[in-house]
C-alpha positions in Angstrom: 31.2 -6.2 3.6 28.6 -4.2 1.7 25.1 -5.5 1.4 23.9 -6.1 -1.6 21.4 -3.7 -3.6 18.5 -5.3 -4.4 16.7 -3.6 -7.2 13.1 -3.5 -7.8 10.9 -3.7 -11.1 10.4 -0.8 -12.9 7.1 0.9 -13.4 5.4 1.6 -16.6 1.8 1.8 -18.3 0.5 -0.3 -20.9 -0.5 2.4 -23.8 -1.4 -0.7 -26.5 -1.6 -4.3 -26.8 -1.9 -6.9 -29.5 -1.9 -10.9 -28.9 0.6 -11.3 -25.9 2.6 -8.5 -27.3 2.1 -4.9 -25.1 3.5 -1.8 -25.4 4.6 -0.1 -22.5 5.4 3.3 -21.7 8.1 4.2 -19.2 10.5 7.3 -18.4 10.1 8.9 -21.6 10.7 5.5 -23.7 8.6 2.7 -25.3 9.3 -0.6 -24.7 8.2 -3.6 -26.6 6.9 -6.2 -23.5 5.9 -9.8 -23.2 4.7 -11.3 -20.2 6.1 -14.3 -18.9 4.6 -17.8 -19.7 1.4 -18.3 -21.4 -1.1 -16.6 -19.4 -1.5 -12.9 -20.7 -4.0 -11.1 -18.7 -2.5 -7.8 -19.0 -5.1 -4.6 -20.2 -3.9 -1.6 -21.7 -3.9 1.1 -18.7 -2.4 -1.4 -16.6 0.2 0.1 -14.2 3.1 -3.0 -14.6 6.6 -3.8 -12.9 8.8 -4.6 -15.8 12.4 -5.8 -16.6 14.5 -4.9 -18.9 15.8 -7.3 -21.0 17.7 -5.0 -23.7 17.2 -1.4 -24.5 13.8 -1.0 -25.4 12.9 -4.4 -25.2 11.5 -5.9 -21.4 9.5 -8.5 -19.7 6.3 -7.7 -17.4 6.8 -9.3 -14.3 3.5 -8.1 -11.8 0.1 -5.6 -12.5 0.0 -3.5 -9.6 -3.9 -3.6 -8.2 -6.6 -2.7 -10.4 -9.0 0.4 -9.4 -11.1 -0.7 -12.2 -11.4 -2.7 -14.8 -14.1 -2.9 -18.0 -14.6 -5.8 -19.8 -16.8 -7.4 -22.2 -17.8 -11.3 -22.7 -19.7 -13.4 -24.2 -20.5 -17.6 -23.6 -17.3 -18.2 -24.8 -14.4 -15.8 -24.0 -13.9 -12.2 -22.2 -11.9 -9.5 -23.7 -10.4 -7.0 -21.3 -11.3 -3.4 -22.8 -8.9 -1.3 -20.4 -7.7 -1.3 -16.4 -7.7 2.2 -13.7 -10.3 3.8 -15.8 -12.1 6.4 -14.5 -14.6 7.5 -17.0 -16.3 5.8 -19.9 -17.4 8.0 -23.0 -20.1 6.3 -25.8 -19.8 8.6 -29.0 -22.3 8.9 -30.5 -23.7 10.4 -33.9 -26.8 12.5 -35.7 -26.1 10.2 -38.3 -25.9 7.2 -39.2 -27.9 6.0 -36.9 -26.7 4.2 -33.6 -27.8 1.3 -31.4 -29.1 2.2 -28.0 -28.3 -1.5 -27.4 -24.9 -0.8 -27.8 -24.9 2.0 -25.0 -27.3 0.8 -22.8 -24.8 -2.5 -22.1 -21.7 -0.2 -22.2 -23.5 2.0 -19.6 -24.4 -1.3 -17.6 -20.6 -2.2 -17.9 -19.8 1.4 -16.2 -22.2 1.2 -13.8 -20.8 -2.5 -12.7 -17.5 -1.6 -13.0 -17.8 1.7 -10.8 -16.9 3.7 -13.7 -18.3 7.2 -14.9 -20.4 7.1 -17.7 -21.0 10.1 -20.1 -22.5 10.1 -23.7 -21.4 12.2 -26.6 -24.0 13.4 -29.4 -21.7 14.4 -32.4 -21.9 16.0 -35.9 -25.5 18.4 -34.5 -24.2 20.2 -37.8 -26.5 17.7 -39.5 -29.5 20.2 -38.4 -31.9 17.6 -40.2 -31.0 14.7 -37.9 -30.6 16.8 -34.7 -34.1 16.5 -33.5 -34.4 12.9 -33.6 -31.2 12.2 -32.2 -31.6 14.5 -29.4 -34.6 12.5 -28.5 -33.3 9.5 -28.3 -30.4 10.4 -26.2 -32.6 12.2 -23.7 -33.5 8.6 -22.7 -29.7 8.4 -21.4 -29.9 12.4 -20.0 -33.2 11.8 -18.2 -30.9 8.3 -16.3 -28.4 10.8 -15.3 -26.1 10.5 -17.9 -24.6 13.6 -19.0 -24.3 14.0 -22.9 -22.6 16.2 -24.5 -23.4 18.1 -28.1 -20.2 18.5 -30.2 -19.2 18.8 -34.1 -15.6 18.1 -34.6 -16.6 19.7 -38.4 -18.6 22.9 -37.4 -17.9 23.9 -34.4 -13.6 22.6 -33.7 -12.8 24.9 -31.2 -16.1 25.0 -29.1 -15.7 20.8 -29.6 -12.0 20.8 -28.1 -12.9 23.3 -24.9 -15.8 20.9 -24.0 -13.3 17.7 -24.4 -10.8 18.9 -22.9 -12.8 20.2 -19.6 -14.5 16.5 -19.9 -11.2 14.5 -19.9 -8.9 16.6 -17.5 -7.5 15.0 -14.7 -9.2 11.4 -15.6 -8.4 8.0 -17.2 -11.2 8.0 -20.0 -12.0 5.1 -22.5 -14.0 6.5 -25.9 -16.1 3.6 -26.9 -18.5 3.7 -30.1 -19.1 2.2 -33.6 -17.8 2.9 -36.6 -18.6 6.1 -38.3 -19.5 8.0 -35.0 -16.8 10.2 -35.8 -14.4 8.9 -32.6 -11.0 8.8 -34.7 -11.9 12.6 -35.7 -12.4 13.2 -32.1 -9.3 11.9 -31.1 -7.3 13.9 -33.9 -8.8 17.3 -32.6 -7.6 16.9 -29.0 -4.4 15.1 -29.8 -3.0 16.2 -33.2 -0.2 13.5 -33.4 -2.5 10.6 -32.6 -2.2 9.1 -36.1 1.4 9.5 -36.1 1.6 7.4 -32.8 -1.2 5.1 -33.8 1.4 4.2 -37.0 4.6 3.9 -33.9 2.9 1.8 -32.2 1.5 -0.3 -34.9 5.0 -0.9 -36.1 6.5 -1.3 -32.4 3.6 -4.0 -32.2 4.3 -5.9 -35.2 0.1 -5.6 -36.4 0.8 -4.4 -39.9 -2.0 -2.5 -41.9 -4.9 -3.2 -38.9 -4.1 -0.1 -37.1 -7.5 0.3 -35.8 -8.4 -3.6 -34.6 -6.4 -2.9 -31.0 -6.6 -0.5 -28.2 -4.2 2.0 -27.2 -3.9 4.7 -24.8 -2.4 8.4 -25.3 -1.3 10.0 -22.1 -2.2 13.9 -22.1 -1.0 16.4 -20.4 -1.5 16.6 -16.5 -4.2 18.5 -14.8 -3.7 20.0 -11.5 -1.3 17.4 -10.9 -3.7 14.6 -12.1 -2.5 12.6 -14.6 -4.8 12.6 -18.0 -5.1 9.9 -20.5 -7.6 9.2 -23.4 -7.9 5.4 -24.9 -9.0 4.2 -27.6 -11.2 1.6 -28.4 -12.1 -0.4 -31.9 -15.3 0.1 -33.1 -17.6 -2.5 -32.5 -21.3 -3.9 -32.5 -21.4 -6.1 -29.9 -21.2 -5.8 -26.4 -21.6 -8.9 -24.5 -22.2 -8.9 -20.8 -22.0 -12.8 -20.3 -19.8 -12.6 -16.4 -22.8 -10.5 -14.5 -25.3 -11.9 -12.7 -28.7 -11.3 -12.5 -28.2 -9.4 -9.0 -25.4 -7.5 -10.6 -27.5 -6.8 -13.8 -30.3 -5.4 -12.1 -28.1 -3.1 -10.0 -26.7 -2.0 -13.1 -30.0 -0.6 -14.5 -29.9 3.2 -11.9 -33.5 3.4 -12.8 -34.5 -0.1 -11.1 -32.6 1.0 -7.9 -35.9 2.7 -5.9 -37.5 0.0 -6.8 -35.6 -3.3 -6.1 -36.7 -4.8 -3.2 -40.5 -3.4 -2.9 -41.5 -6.7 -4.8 -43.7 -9.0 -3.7 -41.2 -11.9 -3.7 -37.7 -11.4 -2.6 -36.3 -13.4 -5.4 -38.6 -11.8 -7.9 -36.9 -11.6 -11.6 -39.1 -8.8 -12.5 -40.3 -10.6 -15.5 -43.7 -11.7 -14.7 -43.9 -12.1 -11.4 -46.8 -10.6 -9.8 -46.9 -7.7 -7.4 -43.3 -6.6 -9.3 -42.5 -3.0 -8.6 -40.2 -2.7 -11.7 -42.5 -4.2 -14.1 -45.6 -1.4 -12.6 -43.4 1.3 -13.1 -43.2 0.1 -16.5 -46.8 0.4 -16.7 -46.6 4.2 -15.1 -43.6 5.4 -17.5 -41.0 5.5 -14.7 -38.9 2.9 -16.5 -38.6 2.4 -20.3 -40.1 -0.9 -21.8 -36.8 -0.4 -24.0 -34.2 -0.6 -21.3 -36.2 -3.4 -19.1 -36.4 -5.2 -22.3 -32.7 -5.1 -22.5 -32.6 -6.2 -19.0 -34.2 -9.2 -20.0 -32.0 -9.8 -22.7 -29.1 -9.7 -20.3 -30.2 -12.2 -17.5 -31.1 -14.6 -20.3 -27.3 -14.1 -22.2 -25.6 -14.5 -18.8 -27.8 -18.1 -17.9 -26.3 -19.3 -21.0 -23.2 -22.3 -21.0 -21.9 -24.0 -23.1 -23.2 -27.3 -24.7 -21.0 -30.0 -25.3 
């Protein structure tokens, strides 16, 4: 009597998701996906086992393990951003301005989340911004962040070369706000991203708001390492609510030789006497500007809820 087969899930990757509604990529075909029951806590990048329940249609049974995964959160909720990331890019712009809030907490997210961090200064072609903007991301440089000048509008084919040899070979996430020039990015190193941005809007169901979910274009390989680019909506606010104070301050790579040398082992390095971070404030070693932010942090993540 012959045993019977048993046959496994199939694998895929989530390239999009919207509501409970994901998009998964598997074998050369799309398939529209729910998960089962109410609980949805898939992220786009997540490697899932999936059946098939008609021809491009299928249900996501399991996530295979995480190496990483970036979120954001504030008091009330946490949105996943994307799973097995392995680099996160803030674009940035000469103009209009941008919020070093806004990267400092997406570079505290990478650092807690064990996640590559790189900065990209775009459009330098706006010569009478450059300075400025140069010195302000030197803050970031000077941390050990590497930024990168580009100008998707004067300079294309120098821009692609240096995304390209940035992105090869890893999972990377482009985070930034709106009008840093990120969807033009994306268009110069994947020329059909608009086209697939409008398939999988329609496969999803989300109508005209092509821009309000994340999705994720995989590239070609390099070296035999699988390449992939995701896209994130533009947004203001990065909340940070799930790290604690001993996670936050292990975030900040600048406090690092520091921690520790306090007088207090607890020390908040607020106002504590005898604080090493707070004196190297004093010295220039650390930036009033980032320990403020630090600040900022500890006292969003001690917030609850009030009922």
């Amino acid at each position: 009597m012959a045993k019977k087969e048993i046959v496994a899930n199939a694998l895929g990757t989530v390239i999009a998701a919207h509501g409970r509604h994901y998009l998964v990529q598997a074998d050369g075909i799309k398939l529209h996906c729910v998960t089962r029951g109410k609980k949805s806590d898939v992220a786009v990048g997540d490697i899932v086992e999936y059946q098939l329940t008609s021809k491009n249609q299928g249900v996501i049974e399991a996530i295979t393990p995480r190496q990483t995964l970036l979120y954001r959160s504030d008091q009330y909720k946490s949105k996943m951003l994307a799973a097995n990331l392995t680099q996160l890019v803030v674009v940035v712009a000469t103009e209009p301005s941008f919020s070093d809030d806004l990267i400092s907490r997406a570079l505290v997210a990478s650092e807690s989340s064990g996640i590559k961090a790189h900065i990209i200064l775009n459009k330098i072609d706006v010569t009478t911004s450059l300075p400025k903007a140069r010195e302000r991301v030197g803050l970031y440089a000077s941390l050990g962040y590497p930024v990168h000048e580009v100008s998707v509008t004067g300079m294309p084919d120098t821009t692609r070369v240096t995304l390209m040899n940035l992105l090869q070979g890893q999972s990377t996430i482009l985070i930034g706000q709106s009008g840093m020039g990120k969807s033009s990015l994306i268009n110069l190193i994947i020329p059909d991203a608009e086209i697939a941005t409008r398939e999988i809007s329609a496969a999803l169901d989300t109508g005209k708001h092509t821009t309000t979910f994340t999705r994720l274009f995989q590239m070609d390989a390099y070296q035999g390492q699988p390449t992939s680019v995701i896209d994130s909506p533009g947004f203001q606010e990065f909340g940070l609510h799930h790290l604690s104070e001993g996670m936050l301050e292990r975030a900040f790579p600048e406090f690092l030789p520091y921690l520790g040398n306090c007088k207090f082992y607890n020390c908040h390095h607020h106002a504590e006497p005898n604080c090493a971070v707070t004196a190297a404030i004093k010295t220039g070693e650390i930036s009033a500007m980032r320990h403020d932010l630090f600040k900022q942090l500890v006292h969003e993540a001690a917030q609850t809820i009030g009922y």
